[in-house]
C-alpha positions in Angstrom: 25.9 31.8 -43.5 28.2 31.0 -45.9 29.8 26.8 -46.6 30.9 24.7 -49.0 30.3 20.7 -49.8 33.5 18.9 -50.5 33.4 15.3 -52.6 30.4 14.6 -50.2 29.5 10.9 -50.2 26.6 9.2 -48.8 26.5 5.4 -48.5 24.0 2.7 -46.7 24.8 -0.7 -45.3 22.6 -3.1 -46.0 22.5 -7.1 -45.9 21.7 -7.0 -48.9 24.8 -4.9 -49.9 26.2 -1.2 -49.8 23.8 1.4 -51.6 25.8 4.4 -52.5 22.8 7.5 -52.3 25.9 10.6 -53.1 29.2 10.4 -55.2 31.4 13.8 -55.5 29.1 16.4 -54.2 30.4 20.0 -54.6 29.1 23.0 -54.1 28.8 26.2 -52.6 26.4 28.7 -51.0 27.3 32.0 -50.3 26.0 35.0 -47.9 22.3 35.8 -48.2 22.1 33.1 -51.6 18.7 31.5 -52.4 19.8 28.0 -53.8 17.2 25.6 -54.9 18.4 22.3 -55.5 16.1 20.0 -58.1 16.4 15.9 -59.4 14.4 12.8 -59.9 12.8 11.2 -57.0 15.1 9.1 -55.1 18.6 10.9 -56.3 19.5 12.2 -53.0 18.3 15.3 -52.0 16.7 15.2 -49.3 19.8 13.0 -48.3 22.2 15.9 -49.3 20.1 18.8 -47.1 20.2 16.2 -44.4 23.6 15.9 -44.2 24.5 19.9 -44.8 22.1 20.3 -41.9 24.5 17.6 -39.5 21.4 15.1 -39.1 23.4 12.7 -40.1 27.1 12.5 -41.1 28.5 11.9 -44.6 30.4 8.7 -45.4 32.8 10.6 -46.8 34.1 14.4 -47.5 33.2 17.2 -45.8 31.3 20.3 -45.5 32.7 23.6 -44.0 30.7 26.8 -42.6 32.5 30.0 -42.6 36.1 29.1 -42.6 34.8 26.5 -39.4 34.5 22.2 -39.9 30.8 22.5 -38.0 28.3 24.1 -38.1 26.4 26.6 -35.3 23.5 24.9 -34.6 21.6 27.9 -33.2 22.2 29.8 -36.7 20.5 26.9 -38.5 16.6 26.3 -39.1 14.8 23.8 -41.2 11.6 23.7 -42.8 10.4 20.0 -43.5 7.4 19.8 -45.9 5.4 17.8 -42.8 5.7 20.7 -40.7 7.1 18.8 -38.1 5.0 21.0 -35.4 4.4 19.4 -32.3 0.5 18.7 -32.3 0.1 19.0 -28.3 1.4 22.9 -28.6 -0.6 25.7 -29.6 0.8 28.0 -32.5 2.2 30.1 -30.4 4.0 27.4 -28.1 5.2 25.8 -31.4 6.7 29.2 -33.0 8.4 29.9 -29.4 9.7 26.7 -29.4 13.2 27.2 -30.3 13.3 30.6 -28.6 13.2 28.5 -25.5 15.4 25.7 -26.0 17.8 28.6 -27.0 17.4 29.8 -23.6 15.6 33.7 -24.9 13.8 35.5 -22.1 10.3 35.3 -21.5 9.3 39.3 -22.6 11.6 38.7 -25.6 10.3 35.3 -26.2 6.9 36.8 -26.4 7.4 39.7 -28.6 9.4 37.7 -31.2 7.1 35.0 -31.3 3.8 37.5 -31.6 5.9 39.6 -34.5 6.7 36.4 -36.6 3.1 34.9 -36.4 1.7 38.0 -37.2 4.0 37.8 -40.4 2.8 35.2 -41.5 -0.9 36.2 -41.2 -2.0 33.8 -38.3 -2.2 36.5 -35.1 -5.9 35.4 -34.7 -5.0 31.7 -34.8 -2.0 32.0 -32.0 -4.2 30.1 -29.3 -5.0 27.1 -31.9 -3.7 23.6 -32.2 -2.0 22.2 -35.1 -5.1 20.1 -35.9 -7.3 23.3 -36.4 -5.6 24.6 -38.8 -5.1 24.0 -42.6 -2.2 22.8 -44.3 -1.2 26.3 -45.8 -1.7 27.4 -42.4 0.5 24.5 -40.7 3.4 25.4 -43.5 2.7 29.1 -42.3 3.7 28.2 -38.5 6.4 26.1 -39.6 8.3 28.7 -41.7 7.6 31.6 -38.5 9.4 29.1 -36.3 12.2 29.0 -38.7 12.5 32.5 -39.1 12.0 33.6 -35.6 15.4 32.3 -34.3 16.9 35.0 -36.9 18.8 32.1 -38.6 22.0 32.7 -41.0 21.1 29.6 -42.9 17.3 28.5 -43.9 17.0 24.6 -45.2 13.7 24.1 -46.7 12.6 20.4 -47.7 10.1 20.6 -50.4 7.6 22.7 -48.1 4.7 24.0 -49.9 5.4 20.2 -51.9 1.5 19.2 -50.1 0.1 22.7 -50.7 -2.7 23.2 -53.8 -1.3 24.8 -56.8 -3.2 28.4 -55.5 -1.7 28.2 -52.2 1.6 27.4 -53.2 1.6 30.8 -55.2 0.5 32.6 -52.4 3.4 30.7 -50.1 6.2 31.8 -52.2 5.2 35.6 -52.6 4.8 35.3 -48.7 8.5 33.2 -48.2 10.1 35.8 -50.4 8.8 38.6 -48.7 9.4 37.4 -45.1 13.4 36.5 -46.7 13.3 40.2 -48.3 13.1 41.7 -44.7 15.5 39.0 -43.2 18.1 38.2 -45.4 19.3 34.5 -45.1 21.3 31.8 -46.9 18.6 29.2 -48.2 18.8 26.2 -50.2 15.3 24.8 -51.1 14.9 21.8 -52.1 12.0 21.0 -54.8 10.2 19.0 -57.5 8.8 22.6 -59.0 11.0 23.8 -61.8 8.9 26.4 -62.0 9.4 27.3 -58.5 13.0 26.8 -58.5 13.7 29.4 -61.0 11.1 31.4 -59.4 12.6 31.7 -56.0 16.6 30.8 -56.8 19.8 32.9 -57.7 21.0 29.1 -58.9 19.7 25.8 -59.4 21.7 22.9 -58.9 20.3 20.0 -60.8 21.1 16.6 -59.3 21.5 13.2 -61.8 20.7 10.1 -59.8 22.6 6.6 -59.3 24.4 7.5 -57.5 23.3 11.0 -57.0 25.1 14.3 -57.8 25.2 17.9 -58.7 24.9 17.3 -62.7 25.0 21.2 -63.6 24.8 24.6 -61.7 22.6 27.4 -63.2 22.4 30.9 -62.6 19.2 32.5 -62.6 19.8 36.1 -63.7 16.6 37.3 -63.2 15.7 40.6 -61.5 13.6 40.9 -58.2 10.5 40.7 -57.4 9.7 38.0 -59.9 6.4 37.7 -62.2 4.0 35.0 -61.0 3.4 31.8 -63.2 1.5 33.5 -65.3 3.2 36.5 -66.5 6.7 35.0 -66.2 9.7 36.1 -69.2 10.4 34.3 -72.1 13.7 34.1 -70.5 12.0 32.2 -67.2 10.7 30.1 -69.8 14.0 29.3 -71.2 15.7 28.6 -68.4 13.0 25.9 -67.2 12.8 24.1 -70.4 16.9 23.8 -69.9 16.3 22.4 -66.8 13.8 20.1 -68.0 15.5 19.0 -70.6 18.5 17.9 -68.2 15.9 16.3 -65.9 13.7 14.4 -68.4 15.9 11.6 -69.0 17.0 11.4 -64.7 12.8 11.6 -64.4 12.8 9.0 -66.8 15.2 6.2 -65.9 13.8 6.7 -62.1 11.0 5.6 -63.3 11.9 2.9 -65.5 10.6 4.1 -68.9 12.7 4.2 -71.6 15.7 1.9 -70.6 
């Protein structure tokens, strides 16, 4: 699914006064595009992927899907980085979950919902309960239920942000892969530079007060990508030019330096 963010603003009323979160958001993302989207704490990202996803609407401009003002909510999936699973419903109940509220029949309900778990490596855990399972696990059931709706757009919200340095390796050779065989628009949403250029085809660095896209980067790196520890010198590059945009954002959000 292809759309585009136009002067996107975000603003909050408060007593104690407006507090403008986005200013003059653009961007784009195009058919099948991984997009990762990375910034200081607090500069609106989780703000902006809430707003693409129609949770909440903008206080100004506007974003447009495919030549349409809104979007097709049954094309659109998000990943939070709580899981969001429903703790009374058993994997499979929780990965067929949108299948049903999409109205799919019962046989091809099943057979969707028994492919997408065994995707993701937790067939013998289908009869569990959220609470029985691990985190990675829990971020595993949340991204099948993403996928199994066969979305044209994928919004991820920091999701393996919890996970153990190990497991989030393992999580984005596995996210990848599953996108490999089911081509989707994403934009991710990250603190990982590493991960960012890792997964992306672009970055788009946000500044903060008020948040914005600050610069759009291209990663032109071929597919499948080295791990963390074999990456090129030209993955290398490309983070420390991120980082070098970021440190400053990192650093005034935190209050050192000013």
């Amino acid at each position: 699914m292809e759309f585009q963010c136009r002067d996107l603003c975000m603003q909050y009323h408060t007593r104690r006064g407006d507090t403008v979160v986005l200013r003059d958001v653009n961007f784009h993302v195009a058919e099948r595009e991984f997009v990762c989207i990375v910034g200081p704490s607090g500069c609106g990202k989780t703000t902006l992927l809430r707003l693409v996803a129609e949770l909440i609407q903008p206080s100004s401009g506007d974003i447009v899907f495919s030549n349409r003002t809104r979007a097709d909510w049954s094309r659109i999936a998000i990943v939070f980085q709580d899981h969001g699973l429903l703790p009374w419903l058993t994997v499979f109940q929780n990965v067929a979950f949108g299948l049903r509220l999409l109205g799919i029949g019962r046989h091809e309900c099943q057979s969707r919902t028994d492919a997408y778990i065994g995707k993701v490596g937790l067939a013998s855990c289908a009869d569990r309960y959220p609470y029985q399972l691990s985190i990675g696990m829990q971020q595993r059931v949340g991204i099948a239920r993403a996928l199994v709706t066969d979305p044209e757009l994928l919004l991820m919200d920091e999701p393996f942000g919890s996970l153990d340095a190990q497991t989030k390796l393992i999580m984005q050779d596995e996210l990848v892969q599953l996108l490999h065989a089911n081509e989707k628009s994403v934009v991710f949403v990250t603190h990982d530079i590493t991960e960012a250029v890792r997964l992306g085809d672009r970055v788009l660095v946000m500044a903060d007060r008020p948040g914005h896209i600050r610069e759009e980067i291209v990663v032109p790196l071929a597919r499948p990508r080295a791990s963390v520890f074999a990456k090129s010198r030209e993955a290398e590059e490309l983070e420390r030019r991120i980082w070098s945009m970021l440190e400053d954002e990192v650093r005034k959000s935190l209050g050192i330096g000013e």
